[in-house]
C-alpha positions as CSV (number, residue, x, y, z in Angstrom):
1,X,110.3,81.7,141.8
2,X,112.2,84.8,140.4
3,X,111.4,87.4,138.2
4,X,113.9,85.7,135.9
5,X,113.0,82.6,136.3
6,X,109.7,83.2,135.1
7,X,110.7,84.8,131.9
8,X,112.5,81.9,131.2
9,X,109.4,80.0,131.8
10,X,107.7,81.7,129.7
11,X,110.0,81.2,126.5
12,X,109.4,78.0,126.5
13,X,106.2,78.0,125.2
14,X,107.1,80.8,122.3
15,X,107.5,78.8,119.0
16,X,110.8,79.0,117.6
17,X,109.5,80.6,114.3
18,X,109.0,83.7,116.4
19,X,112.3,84.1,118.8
20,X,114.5,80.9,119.0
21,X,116.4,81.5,122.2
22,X,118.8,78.6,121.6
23,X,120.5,80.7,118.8
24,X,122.5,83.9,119.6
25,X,121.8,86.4,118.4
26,X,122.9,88.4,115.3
27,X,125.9,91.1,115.8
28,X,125.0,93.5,113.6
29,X,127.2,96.3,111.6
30,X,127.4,99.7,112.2
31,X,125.4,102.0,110.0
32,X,127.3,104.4,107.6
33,X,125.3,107.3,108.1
34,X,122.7,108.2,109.6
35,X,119.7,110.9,108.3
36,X,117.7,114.0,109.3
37,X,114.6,111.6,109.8
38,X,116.6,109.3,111.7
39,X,118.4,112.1,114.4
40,X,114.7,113.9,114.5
41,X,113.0,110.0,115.5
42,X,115.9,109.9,118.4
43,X,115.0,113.6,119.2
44,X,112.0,112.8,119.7
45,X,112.5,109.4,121.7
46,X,115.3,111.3,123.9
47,X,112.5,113.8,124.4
48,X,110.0,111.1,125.5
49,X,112.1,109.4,128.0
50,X,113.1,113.1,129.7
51,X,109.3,113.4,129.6
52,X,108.7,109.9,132.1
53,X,111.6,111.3,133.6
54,X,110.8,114.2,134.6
55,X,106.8,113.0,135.5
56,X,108.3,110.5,137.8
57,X,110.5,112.5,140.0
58,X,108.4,115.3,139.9
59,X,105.4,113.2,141.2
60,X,106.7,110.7,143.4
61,X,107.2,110.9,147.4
62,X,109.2,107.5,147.5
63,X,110.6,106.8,144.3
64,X,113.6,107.8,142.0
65,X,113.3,107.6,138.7
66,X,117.5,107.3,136.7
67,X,118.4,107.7,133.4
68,X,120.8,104.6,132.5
69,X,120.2,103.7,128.8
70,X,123.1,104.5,126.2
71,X,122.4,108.1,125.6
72,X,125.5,109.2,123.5
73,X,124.5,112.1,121.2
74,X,127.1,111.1,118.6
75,X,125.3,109.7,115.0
76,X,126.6,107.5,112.5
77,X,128.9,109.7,110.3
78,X,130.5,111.4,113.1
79,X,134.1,110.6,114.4
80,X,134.1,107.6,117.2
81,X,130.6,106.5,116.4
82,X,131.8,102.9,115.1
83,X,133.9,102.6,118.3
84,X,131.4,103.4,120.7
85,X,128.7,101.5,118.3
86,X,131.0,98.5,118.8
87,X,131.2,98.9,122.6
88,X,127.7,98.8,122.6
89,X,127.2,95.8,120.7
90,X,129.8,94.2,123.3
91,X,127.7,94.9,126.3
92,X,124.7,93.5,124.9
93,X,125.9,90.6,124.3
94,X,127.5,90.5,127.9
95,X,124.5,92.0,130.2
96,X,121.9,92.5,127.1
97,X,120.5,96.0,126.6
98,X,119.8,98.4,128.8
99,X,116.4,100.2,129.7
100,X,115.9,103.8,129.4
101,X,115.6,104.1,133.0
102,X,115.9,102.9,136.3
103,X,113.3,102.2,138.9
104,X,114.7,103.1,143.0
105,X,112.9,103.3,145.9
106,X,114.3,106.2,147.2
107,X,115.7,104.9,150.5
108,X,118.2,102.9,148.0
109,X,118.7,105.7,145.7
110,X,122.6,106.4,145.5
111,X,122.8,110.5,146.0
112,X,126.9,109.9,144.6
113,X,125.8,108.6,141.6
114,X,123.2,111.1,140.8
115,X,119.9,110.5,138.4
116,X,122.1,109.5,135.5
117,X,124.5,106.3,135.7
118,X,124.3,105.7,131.4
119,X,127.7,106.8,130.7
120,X,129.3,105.0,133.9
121,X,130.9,100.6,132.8
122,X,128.4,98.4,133.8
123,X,131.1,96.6,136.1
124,X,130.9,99.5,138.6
125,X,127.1,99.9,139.2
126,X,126.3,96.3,138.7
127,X,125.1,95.6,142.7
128,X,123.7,99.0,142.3
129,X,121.2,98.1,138.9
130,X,120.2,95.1,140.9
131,X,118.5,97.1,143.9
132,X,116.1,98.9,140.8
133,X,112.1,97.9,141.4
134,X,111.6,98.6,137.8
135,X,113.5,99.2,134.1
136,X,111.4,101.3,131.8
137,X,112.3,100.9,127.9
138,X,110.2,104.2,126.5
139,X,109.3,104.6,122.9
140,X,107.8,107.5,121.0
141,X,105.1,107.8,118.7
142,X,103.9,110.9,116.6
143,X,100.5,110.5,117.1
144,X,97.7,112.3,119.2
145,X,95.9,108.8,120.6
146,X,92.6,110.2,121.1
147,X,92.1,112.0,117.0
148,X,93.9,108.3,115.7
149,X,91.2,106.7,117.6
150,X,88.3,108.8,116.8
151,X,89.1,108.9,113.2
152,X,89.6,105.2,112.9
153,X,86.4,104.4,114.8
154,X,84.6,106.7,112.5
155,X,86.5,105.0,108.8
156,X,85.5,101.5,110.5
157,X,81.6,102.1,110.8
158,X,81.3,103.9,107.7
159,X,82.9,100.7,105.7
160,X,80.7,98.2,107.6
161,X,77.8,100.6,107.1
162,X,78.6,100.6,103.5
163,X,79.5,97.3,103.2
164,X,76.3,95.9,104.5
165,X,74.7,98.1,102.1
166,X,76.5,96.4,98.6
167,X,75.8,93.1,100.4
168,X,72.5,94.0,100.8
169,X,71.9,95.2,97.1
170,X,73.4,92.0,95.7
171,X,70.7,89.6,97.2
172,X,68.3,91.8,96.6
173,X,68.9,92.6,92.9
174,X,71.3,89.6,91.4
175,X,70.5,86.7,93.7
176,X,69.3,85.2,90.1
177,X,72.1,85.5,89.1
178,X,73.4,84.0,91.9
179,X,71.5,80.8,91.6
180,X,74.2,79.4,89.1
181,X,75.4,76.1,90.3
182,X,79.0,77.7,89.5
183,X,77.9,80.8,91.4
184,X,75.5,79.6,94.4
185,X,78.6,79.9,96.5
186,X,78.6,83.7,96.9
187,X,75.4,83.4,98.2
188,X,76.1,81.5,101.9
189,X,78.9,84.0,101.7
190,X,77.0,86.9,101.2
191,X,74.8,85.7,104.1
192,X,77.5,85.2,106.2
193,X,79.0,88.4,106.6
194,X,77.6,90.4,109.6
195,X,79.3,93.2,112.0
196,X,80.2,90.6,113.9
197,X,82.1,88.4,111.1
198,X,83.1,91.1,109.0
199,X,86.7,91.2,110.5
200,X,87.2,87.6,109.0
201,X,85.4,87.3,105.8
202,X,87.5,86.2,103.2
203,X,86.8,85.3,99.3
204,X,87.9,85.5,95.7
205,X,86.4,88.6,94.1
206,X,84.6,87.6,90.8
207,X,85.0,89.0,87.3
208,X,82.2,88.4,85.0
209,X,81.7,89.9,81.7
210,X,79.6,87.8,79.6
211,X,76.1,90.2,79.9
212,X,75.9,93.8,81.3
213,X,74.1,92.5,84.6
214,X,77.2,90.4,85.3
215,X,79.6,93.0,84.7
216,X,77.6,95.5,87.5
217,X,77.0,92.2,89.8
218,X,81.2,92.1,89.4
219,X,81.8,95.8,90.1
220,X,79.6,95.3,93.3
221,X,81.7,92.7,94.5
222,X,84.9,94.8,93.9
223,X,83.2,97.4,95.8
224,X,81.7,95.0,99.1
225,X,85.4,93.9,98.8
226,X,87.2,96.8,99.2
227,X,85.1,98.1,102.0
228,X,85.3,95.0,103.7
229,X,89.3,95.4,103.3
230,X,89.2,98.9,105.3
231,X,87.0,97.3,108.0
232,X,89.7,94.4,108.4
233,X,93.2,97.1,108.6
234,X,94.5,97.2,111.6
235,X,92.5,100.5,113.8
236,X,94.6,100.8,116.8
237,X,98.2,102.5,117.7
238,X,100.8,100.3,119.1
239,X,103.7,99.7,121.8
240,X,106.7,98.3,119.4
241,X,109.2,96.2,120.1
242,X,111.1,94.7,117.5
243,X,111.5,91.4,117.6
244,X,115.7,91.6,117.6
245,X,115.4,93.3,120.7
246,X,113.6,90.2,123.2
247,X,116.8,88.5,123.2
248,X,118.5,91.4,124.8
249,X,116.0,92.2,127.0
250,X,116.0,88.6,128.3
251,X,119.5,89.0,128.6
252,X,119.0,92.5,130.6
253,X,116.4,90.4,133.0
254,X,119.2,87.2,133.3
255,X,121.8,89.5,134.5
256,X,120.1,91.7,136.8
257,X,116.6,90.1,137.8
258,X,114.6,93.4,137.7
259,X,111.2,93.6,136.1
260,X,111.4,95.5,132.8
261,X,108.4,97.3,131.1
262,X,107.5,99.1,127.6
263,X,106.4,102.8,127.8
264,X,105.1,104.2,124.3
265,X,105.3,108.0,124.8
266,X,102.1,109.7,122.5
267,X,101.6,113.5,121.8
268,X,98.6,113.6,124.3
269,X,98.7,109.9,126.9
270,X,101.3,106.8,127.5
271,X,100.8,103.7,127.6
272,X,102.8,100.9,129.1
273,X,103.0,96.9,129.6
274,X,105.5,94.5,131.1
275,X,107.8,92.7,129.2
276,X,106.3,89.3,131.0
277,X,103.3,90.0,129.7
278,X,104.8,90.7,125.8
279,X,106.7,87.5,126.5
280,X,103.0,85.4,127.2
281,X,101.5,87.4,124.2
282,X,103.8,85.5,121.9
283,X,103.0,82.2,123.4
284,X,99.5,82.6,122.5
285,X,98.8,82.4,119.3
286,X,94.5,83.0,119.1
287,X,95.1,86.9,120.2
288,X,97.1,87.6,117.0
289,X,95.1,90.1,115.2
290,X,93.2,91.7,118.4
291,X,95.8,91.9,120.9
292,X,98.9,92.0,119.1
293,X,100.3,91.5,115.5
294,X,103.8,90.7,113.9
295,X,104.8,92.5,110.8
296,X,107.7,93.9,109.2
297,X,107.8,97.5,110.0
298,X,108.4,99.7,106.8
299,X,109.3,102.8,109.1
300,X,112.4,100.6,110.5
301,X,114.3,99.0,108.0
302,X,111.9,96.5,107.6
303,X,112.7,95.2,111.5
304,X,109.9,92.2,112.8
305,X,108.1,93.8,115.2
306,X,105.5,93.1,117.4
307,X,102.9,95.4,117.7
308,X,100.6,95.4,120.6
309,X,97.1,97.0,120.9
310,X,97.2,99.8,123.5
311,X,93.5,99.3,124.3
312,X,94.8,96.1,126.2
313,X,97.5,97.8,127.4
314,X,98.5,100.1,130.6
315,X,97.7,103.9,130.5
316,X,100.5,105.3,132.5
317,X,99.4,109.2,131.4
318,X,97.2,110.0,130.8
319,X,97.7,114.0,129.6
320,X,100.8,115.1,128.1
321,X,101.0,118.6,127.4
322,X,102.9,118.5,124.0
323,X,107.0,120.3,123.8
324,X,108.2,122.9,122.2
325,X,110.1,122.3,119.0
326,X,112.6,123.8,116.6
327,X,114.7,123.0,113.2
328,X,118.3,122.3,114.4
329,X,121.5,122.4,111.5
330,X,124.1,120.0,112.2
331,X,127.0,119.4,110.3
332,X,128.7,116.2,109.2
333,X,131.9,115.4,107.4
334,X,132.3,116.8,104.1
335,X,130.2,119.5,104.6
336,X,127.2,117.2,104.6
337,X,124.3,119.0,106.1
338,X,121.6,117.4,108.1
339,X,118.2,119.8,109.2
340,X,116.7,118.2,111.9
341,X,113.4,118.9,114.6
342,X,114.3,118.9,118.4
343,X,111.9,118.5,121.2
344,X,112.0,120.3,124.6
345,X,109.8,120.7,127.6
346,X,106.8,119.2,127.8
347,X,104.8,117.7,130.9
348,X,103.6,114.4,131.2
349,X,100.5,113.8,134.3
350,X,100.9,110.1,135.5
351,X,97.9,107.8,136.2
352,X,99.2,106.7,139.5
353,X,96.4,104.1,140.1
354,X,97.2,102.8,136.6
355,X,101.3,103.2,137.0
356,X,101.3,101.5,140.3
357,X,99.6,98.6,139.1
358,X,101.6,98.0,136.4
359,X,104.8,98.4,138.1
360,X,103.8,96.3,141.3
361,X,104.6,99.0,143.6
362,X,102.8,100.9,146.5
363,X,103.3,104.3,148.2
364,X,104.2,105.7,145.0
């Protein structure tokens, strides 16, 4: 069975409410202008995939790593941007979208064509994409993994240490109170809750006023519940991809049949993980919440994406010296000034055990 063919296996088993393959998808518009916040986010993802660039062909004996995703510096606001946003929204919807880069063993490496093929028509290279082992989509993330993790495993025991505590008070000092027939309830919940079922406790916090004891008894409850909200958030970093984007990826892997993979590029490791294996997330439904969850993402117009826990993820480096960066002026029409960071340098060291695996490949 292909590559392909097991993709499209896959989607069968990933409820419509989620992706509905049978639909096209949507064609969007092109934006009207775009912001320092926006240009300094693709800085810093044009940074990341020159960073896996770079690693790859700086580390490897037998493979080629090519750049191939659209990589147009022109933003929305300049002259030609709606052409070239329209061209791009034609060739997704004739080959889907293309990865950052391009996977070659080096024996089929094309030395004419160089290490970047992103600005040459898809027509002309098509034979040539289908020889790649591997097509990495990178993302970037503005976090040092190791402090996010640290800090977040440190908030999480200090709420369930604190929540244990208010729990603890209640039965020892209201459970009278608690007796009610209206009331007993809060006791078996009260008993429930554990480090171990913590992360799913769920209940209606009470507000009592009729005697002063009531009134403390309510303001413990408001505290155990708040605690117990910070111990349920969400404590790990993510690979992201939105939800609008699997459509065109499946496209990318109908087209061409080469394995595809997600690379999120932090400030200090990567992490990476085939789009198969995002594909059989969404088809099973009891890891939402530890594996992976699906939320609108306030940091991208409000996109559905799907974020995926890196601890059950690939590390793919696991060092990266962080890159130099400066405040760049650019000018738009009117006189309209965007101040924007820019990224350079930088050096990412693989985990070749860890890479290799992921990407199926040997002798790297």
């Amino acid at each position: 069975m292909t590559y392909f063919n097991k993709l499209r296996e896959i989607t069968k088993l990933i409820p419509e409410t989620i992706v509905d393959f049978s639909i096209p998808r949507d064609r969007t518009s092109p934006p009207t202008q775009a912001s320092s916040m926006f240009i300094t986010n693709k800085e810093q993802g044009d940074w990341a995939e020159d960073l896996i660039f770079r690693a790859i062909n700086e580390t490897s004996t037998n493979y080629v790593a090519v750049r191939y995703g659209k990589s147009d510096d022109i933003v929305a606001g300049e002259d030609g941007f709606d052409k070239f946003y329209n061209d791009f929204q034609d060739e997704l919807d004739e080959i889907g979208k293309r990865p950052d880069l391009l996977i070659f063993k080096k024996e089929d490496f094309d030395t004419n064509l160089g290490h970047d093929i992103s600005n040459i028509p898809h027509s002309e290279i098509t034979d040539y994409v289908k020889k790649a082992v591997a097509g990495l989509e990178i993302r970037s993330s503005a976090f040092l993994i190791n402090k996010y993790e640290q800090e977040m495993q440190e908030r999480t025991a200090y709420h369930l240490k604190q929540a244990l505590t208010v729990k603890d008070k209640i039965l020892k000092d209201y459970s009278d109170l608690l007796e009610h027939p209206k009331k007993k309830h809060f006791i078996d919940i009260l008993n429930s809750i554990n480090s171990e079922t913590i992360t799913s406790i769920s209940f209606r916090r009470p507000s009592w006023k009729a005697t002063e004891r009531l009134q403390e008894l309510s303001l413990l409850f408001k505290e155990l519940k708040e605690h117990i909200v910070v111990v349920q958030k969400r404590d790990y970093l993510s690979i992201t991809p939105k939800i609008e984007d699997i459509k065109v990826v499946y496209k990318w892997a109908e087209t061409f049949n080469v394995p595809h993979y997600y690379f999120q590029v932090f400030f200090d490791k990567s992490y990476g993980i085939s789009f198969k294996n995002i594909l059989t997330l969404l088809t099973e439904p009891e890891k939402e919440g530890d594996f992976y969850e699906i939320s609108q993402d306030i940091k991208n117009q409000n996109k559905t994406t799907v974020k995926i826990n890196t601890r059950n993820t690939s590390q793919v480096a696991y060092k990266i010296i962080e890159p130099e960066h400066q405040s760049v002026r650019r000018e738009m029409g009117r006189g309209r000034l965007l101040f924007y960071v820019s990224f350079e340098k930088g050096t990412a060291y693989l985990d070749i055990d860890s890479l290799t695996s992921l990407l199926n490949i040997t002798d790297f």
